[in-house]
C-alpha atoms as one frame of an Amber mdcrd trajectory, in Angstrom:
protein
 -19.083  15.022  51.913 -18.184  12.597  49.216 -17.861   8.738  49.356 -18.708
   5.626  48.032 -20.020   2.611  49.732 -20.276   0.133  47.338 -18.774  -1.166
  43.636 -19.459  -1.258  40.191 -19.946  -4.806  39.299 -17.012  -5.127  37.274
 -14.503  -4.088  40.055 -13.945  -5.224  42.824 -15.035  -3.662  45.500 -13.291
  -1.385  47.722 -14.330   1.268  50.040 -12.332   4.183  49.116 -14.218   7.501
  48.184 -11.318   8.440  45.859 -12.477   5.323  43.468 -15.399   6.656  42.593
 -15.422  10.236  42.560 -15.362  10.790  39.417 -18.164  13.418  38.442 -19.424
  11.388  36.208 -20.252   8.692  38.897 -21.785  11.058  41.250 -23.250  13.815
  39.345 -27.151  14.278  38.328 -26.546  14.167  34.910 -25.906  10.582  34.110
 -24.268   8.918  31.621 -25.979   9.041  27.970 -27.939   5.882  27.085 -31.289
   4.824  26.456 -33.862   4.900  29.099 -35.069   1.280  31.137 -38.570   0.376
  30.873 -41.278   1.162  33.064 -41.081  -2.486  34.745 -37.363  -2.336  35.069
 -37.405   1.618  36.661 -40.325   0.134  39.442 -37.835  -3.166  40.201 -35.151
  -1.102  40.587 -36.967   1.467  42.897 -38.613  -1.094  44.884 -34.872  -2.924
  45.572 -33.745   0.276  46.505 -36.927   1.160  48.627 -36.463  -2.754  50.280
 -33.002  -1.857  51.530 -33.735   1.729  52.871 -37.223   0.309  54.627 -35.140
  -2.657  56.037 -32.007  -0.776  57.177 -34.827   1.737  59.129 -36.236  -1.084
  60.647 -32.677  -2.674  61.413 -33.621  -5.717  59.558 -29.699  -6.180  58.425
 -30.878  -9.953  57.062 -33.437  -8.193  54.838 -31.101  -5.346  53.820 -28.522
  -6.940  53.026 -30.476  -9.600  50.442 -30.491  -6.603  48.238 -26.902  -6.446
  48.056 -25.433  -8.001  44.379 -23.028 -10.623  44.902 -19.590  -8.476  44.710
 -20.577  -6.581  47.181 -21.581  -9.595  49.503 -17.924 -10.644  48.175 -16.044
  -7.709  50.677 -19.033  -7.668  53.302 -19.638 -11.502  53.622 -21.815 -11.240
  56.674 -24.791  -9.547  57.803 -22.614  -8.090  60.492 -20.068  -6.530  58.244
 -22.741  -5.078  55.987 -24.409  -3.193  58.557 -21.309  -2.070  60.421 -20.056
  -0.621  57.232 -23.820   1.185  56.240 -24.348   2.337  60.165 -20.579   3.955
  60.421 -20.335   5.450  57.477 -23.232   6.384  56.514 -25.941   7.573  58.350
 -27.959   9.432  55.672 -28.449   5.856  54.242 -29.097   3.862  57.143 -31.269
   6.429  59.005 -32.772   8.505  56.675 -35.706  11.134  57.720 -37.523  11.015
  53.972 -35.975   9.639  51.099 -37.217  10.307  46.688 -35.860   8.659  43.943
 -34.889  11.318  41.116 -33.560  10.474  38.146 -32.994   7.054  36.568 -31.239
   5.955  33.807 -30.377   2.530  32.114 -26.573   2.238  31.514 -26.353  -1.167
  29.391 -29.018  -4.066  28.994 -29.904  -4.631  32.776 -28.408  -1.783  34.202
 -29.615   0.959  35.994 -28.265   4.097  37.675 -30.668   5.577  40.020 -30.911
   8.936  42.126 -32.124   8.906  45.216 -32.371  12.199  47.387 -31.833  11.319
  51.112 -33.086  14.122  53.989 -30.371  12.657  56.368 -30.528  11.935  60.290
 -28.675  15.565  60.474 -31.646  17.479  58.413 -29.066  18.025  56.148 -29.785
  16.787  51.507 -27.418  14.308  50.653 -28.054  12.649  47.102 -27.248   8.824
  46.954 -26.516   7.444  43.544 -27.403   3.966  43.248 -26.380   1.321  40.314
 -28.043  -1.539  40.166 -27.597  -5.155  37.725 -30.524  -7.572  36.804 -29.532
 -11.010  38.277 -29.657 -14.589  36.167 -32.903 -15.073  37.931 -34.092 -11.628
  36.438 -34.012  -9.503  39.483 -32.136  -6.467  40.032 -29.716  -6.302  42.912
 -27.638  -3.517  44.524 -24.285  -3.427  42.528 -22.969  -0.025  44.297 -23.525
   3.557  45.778 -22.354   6.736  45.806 -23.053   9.458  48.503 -22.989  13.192
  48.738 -24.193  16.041  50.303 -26.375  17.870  48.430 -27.594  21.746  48.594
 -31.171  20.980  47.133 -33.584  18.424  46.489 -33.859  19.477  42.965 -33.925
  16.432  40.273
Protein backbone atom coordinates (compact mmCIF):
# COMPACT_ATOMS: atom_id res chain seq x y z
CA UNK A 1 0.00 0.00 0.00
CA UNK A 2 1.47 3.22 -1.19
CA UNK A 3 0.18 6.85 -0.78
CA UNK A 4 0.79 10.14 0.19
CA UNK A 5 -1.14 12.34 2.45
CA UNK A 6 0.42 15.43 2.43
CA UNK A 7 2.92 17.95 0.18
CA UNK A 8 6.23 19.07 -0.15
CA UNK A 9 6.22 22.67 0.68
CA UNK A 10 7.00 23.85 -2.61
CA UNK A 11 3.95 22.19 -4.35
CA UNK A 12 0.95 22.43 -3.88
CA UNK A 13 -0.68 20.02 -2.36
CA UNK A 14 -2.63 17.30 -3.76
CA UNK A 15 -3.66 13.97 -2.59
CA UNK A 16 -2.67 11.67 -5.25
CA UNK A 17 -0.30 8.68 -4.32
CA UNK A 18 1.11 8.76 -7.89
CA UNK A 19 2.79 12.37 -6.94
CA UNK A 20 4.91 11.16 -4.67
CA UNK A 21 5.93 7.78 -5.29
CA UNK A 22 8.91 8.26 -6.35
CA UNK A 23 11.43 5.86 -4.46
CA UNK A 24 13.30 8.39 -3.56
CA UNK A 25 10.40 10.02 -1.53
CA UNK A 26 9.43 6.91 0.18
CA UNK A 27 12.39 4.79 0.52
CA UNK A 28 14.72 4.37 3.82
CA UNK A 29 17.58 5.60 2.28
CA UNK A 30 17.10 9.30 2.08
CA UNK A 31 18.35 11.79 0.12
CA UNK A 32 22.25 12.70 0.66
CA UNK A 33 22.82 15.80 2.81
CA UNK A 34 24.19 16.73 5.96
CA UNK A 35 22.67 15.62 9.13
CA UNK A 36 20.23 18.30 11.50
CA UNK A 37 21.37 18.95 14.87
CA UNK A 38 20.49 17.30 17.91
CA UNK A 39 17.90 20.23 18.86
CA UNK A 40 16.43 20.28 15.42
CA UNK A 41 16.10 16.04 15.22
CA UNK A 42 14.13 16.32 19.03
CA UNK A 43 11.72 19.40 17.49
CA UNK A 44 11.06 17.54 14.71
CA UNK A 45 10.27 14.24 16.63
CA UNK A 46 8.31 15.89 19.21
CA UNK A 47 5.96 17.70 16.20
CA UNK A 48 5.63 14.48 14.85
CA UNK A 49 5.00 12.71 18.30
CA UNK A 50 2.28 15.92 19.03
CA UNK A 51 0.26 14.96 15.97
CA UNK A 52 0.27 11.08 16.41
CA UNK A 53 -0.56 11.59 20.45
CA UNK A 54 -3.33 14.11 19.42
CA UNK A 55 -4.87 12.22 16.47
CA UNK A 56 -5.02 9.00 19.24
CA UNK A 57 -6.71 11.07 21.50
CA UNK A 58 -9.00 12.62 18.65
CA UNK A 59 -7.86 16.01 19.54
CA UNK A 60 -8.25 17.12 15.61
CA UNK A 61 -7.67 21.02 16.99
CA UNK A 62 -4.33 19.86 18.45
CA UNK A 63 -3.40 17.68 15.46
CA UNK A 64 -3.96 19.64 13.08
CA UNK A 65 -1.72 22.82 14.65
CA UNK A 66 1.10 20.69 13.50
CA UNK A 67 0.13 20.88 10.04
CA UNK A 68 2.54 23.64 7.87
CA UNK A 69 0.56 26.14 6.22
CA UNK A 70 0.20 24.45 2.55
CA UNK A 71 -1.19 21.80 3.86
CA UNK A 72 -3.79 23.83 6.00
CA UNK A 73 -4.08 25.53 2.36
CA UNK A 74 -6.14 22.12 0.79
CA UNK A 75 -7.52 21.00 4.36
CA UNK A 76 -8.67 24.48 5.69
CA UNK A 77 -10.64 23.09 8.58
CA UNK A 78 -10.22 20.89 11.40
CA UNK A 79 -12.96 18.84 9.87
CA UNK A 80 -11.34 18.28 6.55
CA UNK A 81 -8.02 17.41 8.16
CA UNK A 82 -9.28 14.68 10.14
CA UNK A 83 -11.67 13.27 7.56
CA UNK A 84 -8.80 13.02 5.21
CA UNK A 85 -6.17 11.32 8.15
CA UNK A 86 -9.23 8.95 9.57
CA UNK A 87 -10.25 7.64 5.81
CA UNK A 88 -7.26 7.18 4.47
CA UNK A 89 -5.18 6.37 6.75
CA UNK A 90 -5.62 4.45 9.62
CA UNK A 91 -2.03 3.38 10.42
CA UNK A 92 -1.56 7.17 11.10
CA UNK A 93 -4.52 8.08 12.90
CA UNK A 94 -4.78 4.89 15.03
CA UNK A 95 -1.61 3.55 15.41
CA UNK A 96 -0.87 0.50 18.01
CA UNK A 97 3.08 1.66 18.66
CA UNK A 98 4.79 3.99 16.62
CA UNK A 99 9.37 4.66 16.40
CA UNK A 100 10.95 7.20 14.62
CA UNK A 101 13.92 5.66 12.43
CA UNK A 102 15.93 7.51 10.47
CA UNK A 103 16.23 11.28 10.09
CA UNK A 104 17.85 13.34 7.83
CA UNK A 105 18.15 17.18 7.14
CA UNK A 106 17.37 17.95 3.44
CA UNK A 107 18.27 21.86 3.22
CA UNK A 108 18.71 24.51 6.13
CA UNK A 109 15.42 23.78 8.15
CA UNK A 110 14.43 20.75 6.65
CA UNK A 111 13.96 17.50 7.82
CA UNK A 112 12.87 14.11 6.47
CA UNK A 113 11.94 11.77 9.15
CA UNK A 114 11.04 7.91 9.39
CA UNK A 115 8.64 6.86 11.43
CA UNK A 116 7.67 3.04 11.70
CA UNK A 117 3.88 2.73 12.43
CA UNK A 118 2.47 -0.93 13.94
CA UNK A 119 -0.98 -0.08 12.33
CA UNK A 120 -4.67 -0.66 13.73
CA UNK A 121 -4.44 -4.00 11.40
CA UNK A 122 -1.08 -5.39 13.26
CA UNK A 123 0.27 -4.98 10.09
CA UNK A 124 4.36 -2.40 9.65
CA UNK A 125 3.67 0.41 7.61
CA UNK A 126 6.63 3.05 7.48
CA UNK A 127 5.45 6.78 7.35
CA UNK A 128 7.91 9.22 5.93
CA UNK A 129 7.51 12.53 7.29
CA UNK A 130 9.10 16.04 5.95
CA UNK A 131 8.99 18.66 7.98
CA UNK A 132 10.05 22.89 7.49
CA UNK A 133 11.18 25.23 10.41
CA UNK A 134 8.57 28.09 10.51
CA UNK A 135 9.53 32.13 10.65
CA UNK A 136 8.87 31.77 14.30
CA UNK A 137 11.56 28.89 14.38
CA UNK A 138 9.37 25.92 14.80
CA UNK A 139 9.09 23.03 12.66
CA UNK A 140 5.74 22.15 11.18
CA UNK A 141 4.37 19.18 9.20
CA UNK A 142 5.10 19.99 5.45
CA UNK A 143 4.01 16.32 4.12
CA UNK A 144 3.84 12.42 4.44
CA UNK A 145 4.31 9.51 2.78
CA UNK A 146 2.85 6.02 3.74
CA UNK A 147 3.65 2.42 3.09
CA UNK A 148 3.41 -0.86 4.17
CA UNK A 149 6.32 -2.17 5.36
CA UNK A 150 7.64 -5.98 5.87
CA UNK A 151 9.92 -5.08 8.95
CA UNK A 152 10.59 -2.66 11.49
CA UNK A 153 14.16 -2.55 10.55
CA UNK A 154 15.77 1.17 10.37
Amino acid sequence: MRRAFFAFAVIPFIFVSSIFMSPIFISPIFISGAFAGDAEIKAGQAVIDGQLKALIANDGARAYSFAAPNVKQVFPTVDAFMNMVTNGYPPVRRPQSYAFGKVEQTGPGSIIQQVLIVGPDGKNYEAVYTLQQQPDGTFQITGCSLRASNSLST
